[in-house]
N, C-alpha and C positions, 0 to 999 in steps of 0.2 A: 742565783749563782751566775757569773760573769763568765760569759764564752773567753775564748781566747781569741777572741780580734776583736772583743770589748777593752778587752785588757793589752791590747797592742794599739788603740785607736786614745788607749788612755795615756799610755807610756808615750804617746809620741805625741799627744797635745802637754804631757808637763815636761818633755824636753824642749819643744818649741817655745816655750814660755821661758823657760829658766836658760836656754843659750839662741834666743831671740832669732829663732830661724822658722818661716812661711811654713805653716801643719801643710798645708796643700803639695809643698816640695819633699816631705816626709812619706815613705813608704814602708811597709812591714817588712821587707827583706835589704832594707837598708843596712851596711854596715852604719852603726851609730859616731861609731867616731870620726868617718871620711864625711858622715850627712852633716852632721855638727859642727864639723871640725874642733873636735875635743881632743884634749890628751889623756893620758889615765890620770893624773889628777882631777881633772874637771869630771870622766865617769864616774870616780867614786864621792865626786859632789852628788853625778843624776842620783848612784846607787842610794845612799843616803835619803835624796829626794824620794824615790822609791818606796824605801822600804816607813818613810813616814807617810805617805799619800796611801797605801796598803795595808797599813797596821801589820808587816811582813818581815821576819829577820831571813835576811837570807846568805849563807854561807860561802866563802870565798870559793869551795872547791865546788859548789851547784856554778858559778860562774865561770867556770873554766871554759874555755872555746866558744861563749857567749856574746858575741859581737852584734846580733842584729834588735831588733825591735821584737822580733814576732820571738825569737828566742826567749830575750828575756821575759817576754809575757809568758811563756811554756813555764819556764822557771817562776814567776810568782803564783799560776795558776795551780803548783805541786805544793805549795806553801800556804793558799789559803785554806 
């Protein structure tokens, strides 16, 4: 089973990948869309990315108030 800053060290190597921003300038209590500079269109591209890299469906209303990295990991890790 994946700790939860397994799963926040993962979530923030497939965001740096897929919005081509430095894993080293990524941290767990990042808001993700000021680190990224993403809008909620391109979140619900990461979410998407997400929930295929996890084998995970995860619900609009578990997202609610979800802004950081180490959150959303909290949130996949109630799912797996």
């Amino acid at each position: 089973m994946q700790t939860p800053a397994d799963l926040t060290t993962r979530l923030m190597t497939l965001a740096s990948q897929r919005f081509d921003r430095p894993l080293a300038e990524l941290h767990a209590d990042d808001d993700f869309f000021h680190a990224l500079g993403i809008d909620s269109l391109q979140a619900l591209d990461l979410l998407t990315r997400v929930e295929e890299e996890f084998d995970v469906e995860v619900p609009d209303y578990e997202l609610q108030g979800v802004n950081t990295f180490a959150g959303l990991a909290d949130v996949i890790a109630r799912r797996l």
